[in-house]
C-alpha positions in Angstrom: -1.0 94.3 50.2 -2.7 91.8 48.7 -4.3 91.8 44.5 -6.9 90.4 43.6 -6.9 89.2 40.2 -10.2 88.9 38.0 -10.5 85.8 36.6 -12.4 85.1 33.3 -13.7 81.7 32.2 -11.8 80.4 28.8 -14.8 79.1 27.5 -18.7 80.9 28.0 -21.3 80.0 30.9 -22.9 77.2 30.2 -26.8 77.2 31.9 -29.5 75.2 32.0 -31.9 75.2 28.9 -35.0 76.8 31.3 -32.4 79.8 32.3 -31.1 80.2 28.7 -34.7 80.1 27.1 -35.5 83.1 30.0 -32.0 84.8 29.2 -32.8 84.7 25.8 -36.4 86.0 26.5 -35.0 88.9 28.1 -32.0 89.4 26.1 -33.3 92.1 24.1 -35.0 94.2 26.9 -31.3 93.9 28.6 -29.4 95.0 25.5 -31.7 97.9 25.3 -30.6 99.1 28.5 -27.2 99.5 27.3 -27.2 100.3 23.8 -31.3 102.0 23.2 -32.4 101.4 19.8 -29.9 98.9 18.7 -31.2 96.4 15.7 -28.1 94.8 15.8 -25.2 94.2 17.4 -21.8 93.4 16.4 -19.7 91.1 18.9 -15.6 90.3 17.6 -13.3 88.6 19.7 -9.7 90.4 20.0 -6.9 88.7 21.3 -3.9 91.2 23.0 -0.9 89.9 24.8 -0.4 93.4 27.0 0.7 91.4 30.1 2.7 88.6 28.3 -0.3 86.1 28.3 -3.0 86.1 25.8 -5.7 87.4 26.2 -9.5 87.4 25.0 -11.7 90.4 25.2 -14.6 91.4 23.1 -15.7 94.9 21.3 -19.2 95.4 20.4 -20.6 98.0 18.2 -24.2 98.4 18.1 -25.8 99.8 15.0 -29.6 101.7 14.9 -32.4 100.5 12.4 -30.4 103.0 10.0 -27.1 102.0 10.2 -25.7 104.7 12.6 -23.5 103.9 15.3 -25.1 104.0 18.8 -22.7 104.6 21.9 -23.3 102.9 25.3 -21.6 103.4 28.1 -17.7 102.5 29.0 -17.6 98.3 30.2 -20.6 98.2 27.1 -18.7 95.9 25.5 -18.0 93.4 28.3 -21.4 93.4 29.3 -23.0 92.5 25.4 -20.5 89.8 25.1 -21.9 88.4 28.9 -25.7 88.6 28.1 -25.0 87.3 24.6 -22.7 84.9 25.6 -24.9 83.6 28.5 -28.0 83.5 26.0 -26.3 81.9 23.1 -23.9 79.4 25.1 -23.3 77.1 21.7 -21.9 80.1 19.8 -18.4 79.9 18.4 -17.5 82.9 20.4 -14.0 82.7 18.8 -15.5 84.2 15.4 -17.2 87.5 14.6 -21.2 87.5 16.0 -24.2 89.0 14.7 -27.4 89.8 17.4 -30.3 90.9 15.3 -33.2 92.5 17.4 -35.9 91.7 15.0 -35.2 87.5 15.1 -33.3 88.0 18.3 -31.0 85.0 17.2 -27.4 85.6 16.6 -25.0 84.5 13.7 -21.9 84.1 12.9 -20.9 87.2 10.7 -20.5 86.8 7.3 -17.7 88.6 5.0 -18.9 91.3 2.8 -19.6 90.3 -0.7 -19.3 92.5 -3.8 -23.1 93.0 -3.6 -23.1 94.2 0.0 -20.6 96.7 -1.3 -22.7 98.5 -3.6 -25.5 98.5 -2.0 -23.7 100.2 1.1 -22.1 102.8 -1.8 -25.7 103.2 -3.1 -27.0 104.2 0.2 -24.1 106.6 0.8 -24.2 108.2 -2.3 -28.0 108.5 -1.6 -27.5 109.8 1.9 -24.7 112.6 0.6 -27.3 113.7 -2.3 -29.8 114.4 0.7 -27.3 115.7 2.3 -25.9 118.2 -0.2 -29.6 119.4 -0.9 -30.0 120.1 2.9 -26.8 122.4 3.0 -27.9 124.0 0.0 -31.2 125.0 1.3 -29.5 126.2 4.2 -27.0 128.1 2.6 -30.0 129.6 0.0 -32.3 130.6 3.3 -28.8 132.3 4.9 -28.5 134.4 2.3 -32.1 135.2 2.1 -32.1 136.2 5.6 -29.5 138.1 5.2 -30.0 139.9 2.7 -33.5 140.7 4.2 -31.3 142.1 7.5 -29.4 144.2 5.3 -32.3 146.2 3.5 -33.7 146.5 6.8 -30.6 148.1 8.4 -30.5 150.2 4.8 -34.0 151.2 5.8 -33.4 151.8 8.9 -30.3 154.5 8.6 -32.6 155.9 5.8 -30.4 155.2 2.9 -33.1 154.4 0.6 -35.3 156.4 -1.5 -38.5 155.6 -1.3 -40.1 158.5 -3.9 -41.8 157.5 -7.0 -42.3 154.0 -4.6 -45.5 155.1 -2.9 
């Protein structure tokens, strides 16, 4: 029986500028295939030794136009890293990469500063508020519907008095 091994290139594609100018044309039709509605799209390199030899694979996380996570489907991240990759040939694909769906360029991500921090506690904090005032509602309109039930059932069995109302 024979195994047949797939074999991945150390370093990215390199293409010709006329295919990389149409690859990057139609990079973000591509990447909306597999991850709809990204705005951008988070490529890290991960090295594993599993087999005894290292290794380089990539994870990409794709995040909507407010902040959520999208999915895409299992080999997602294999795919990204190929169109990006192929696209954006002079990359240092050995450091964290940023896509960006609005400039469709990518760039090297930077590390969080202080700043970014707060802002991104600012927006939570926000987002629980809006949160808390939803559940609230919810839990207010529960027992309002509720209560409305029970007085009808009351009614119903003819447990309440109505004289002196009418």
């Amino acid at each position: 029986m024979t195994t047949v091994m797939e074999a991945l290139p150390a370093r990215p594609r390199k293409a010709s500028a006329g295919r990389r100018r149409r690859h990057q044309h139609q990079l973000p039709w591509r990447l909306h295939q597999i991850a709809p509605g990204a705005a951008t799209i988070l490529v890290t390199p991960i090295w594993t030794d599993a087999t005894g030899t290292t290794e380089r694979h990539y994870l990409a996380r794709a995040l909507g136009s407010d902040g959520q996570i999208i999915k895409f489907p299992a080999g997602g991240s294999r795919r990204i890293a190929a169109l990006l990759q192929g696209a954006y040939p002079q990359a240092d694909w050995n450091r964290p990469q940023t896509w960006t769906a609005a400039t469709n360029t990518v760039t090297v991500r930077r590390a969080m500063s202080n700043a970014d921090m707060r802002d991104a506690i600012q927006r939570m904090e926000a987002r629980a508020a809006a949160l808390e005032a939803e559940l609230n509602f919810e839990r207010e309109r529960n027992f309002e519907l509720t209560t409305a039930r029970d007085f009808a059932d009351t009614a119903a069995a003819g447990y309440i008095d109505r004289t002196g109302l009418e």
